[in-house]
N, C-alpha and C positions, 0 to 999 in steps of 0.2 A: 504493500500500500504506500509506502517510500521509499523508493529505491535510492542507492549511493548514486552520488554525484560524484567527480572528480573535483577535489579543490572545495568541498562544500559542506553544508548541514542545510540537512531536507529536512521540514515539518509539514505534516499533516493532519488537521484537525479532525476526528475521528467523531468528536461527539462536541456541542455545546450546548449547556444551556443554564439558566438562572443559579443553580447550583454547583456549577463547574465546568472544566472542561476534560477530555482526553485527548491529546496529545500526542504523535506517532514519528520520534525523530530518527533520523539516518545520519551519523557521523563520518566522515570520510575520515581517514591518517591525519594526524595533525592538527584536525580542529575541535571548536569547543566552543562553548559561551560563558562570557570573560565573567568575572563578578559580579552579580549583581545579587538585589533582594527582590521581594516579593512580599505583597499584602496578605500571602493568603498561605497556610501550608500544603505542601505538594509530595506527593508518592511518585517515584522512579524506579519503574520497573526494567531491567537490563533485559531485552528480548534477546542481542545476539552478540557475540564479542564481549568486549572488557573493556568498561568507564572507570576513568579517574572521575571522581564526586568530592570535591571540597567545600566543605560549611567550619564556616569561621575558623578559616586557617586547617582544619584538621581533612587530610587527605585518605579517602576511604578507595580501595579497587573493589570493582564489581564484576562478576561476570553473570552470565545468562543463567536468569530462572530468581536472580537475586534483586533484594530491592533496597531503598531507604527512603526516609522520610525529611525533607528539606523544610524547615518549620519555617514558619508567618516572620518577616521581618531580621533573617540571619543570612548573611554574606553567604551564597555561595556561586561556582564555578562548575565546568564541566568540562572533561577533557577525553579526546581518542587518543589513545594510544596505538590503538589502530582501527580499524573499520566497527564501526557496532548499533543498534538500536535501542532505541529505549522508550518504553511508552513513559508520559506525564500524566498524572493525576489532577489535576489541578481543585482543590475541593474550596469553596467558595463559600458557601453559606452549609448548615447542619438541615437536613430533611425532616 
């Protein structure tokens, strides 16, 4: 549903709505999304390959089948070390 780019990060919005989103990203060798935060807490799920996942400073590897949880308002990053996907959670409000 996101295929690898060369030189790139693919997303694909999978699901939206008032409650959240789901999220479908494709990391190529190399790249990543730099530091940032978030209003909201978010689950990342590793579908293929192995993420580097940094929240505030502490650096976690992941590989496929494996997850974590990026809380509401904490630094973090995301990196390939080499090719991989990983679904986004994105939970927004409580059901």
């Amino acid at each position: 549903m996101a295929e690898y780019q060369d030189g790139a990060v693919v997303s694909r919005e999978l699901l939206s709505s008032p409650q959240g989103t789901v999220t479908l990203f494709a990391f190529d060798a190399g790249q990543g999304l730099s530091e940032h935060t978030a209003p909201f807490d978010a689950l990342v799920i590793v579908q293929e390959g192995e993420a580097q996942i940094a929240i505030e400073g502490s650096t976690k590897v992941l590989k496929a089948g494996e997850m974590i949880v990026m809380p509401a308002g904490k630094p973090h990053a995301v990196k390939a070390p080499a090719r991989f996907k990983m679904l986004l959670v994105m939970i927004r409000t409580a059901v």
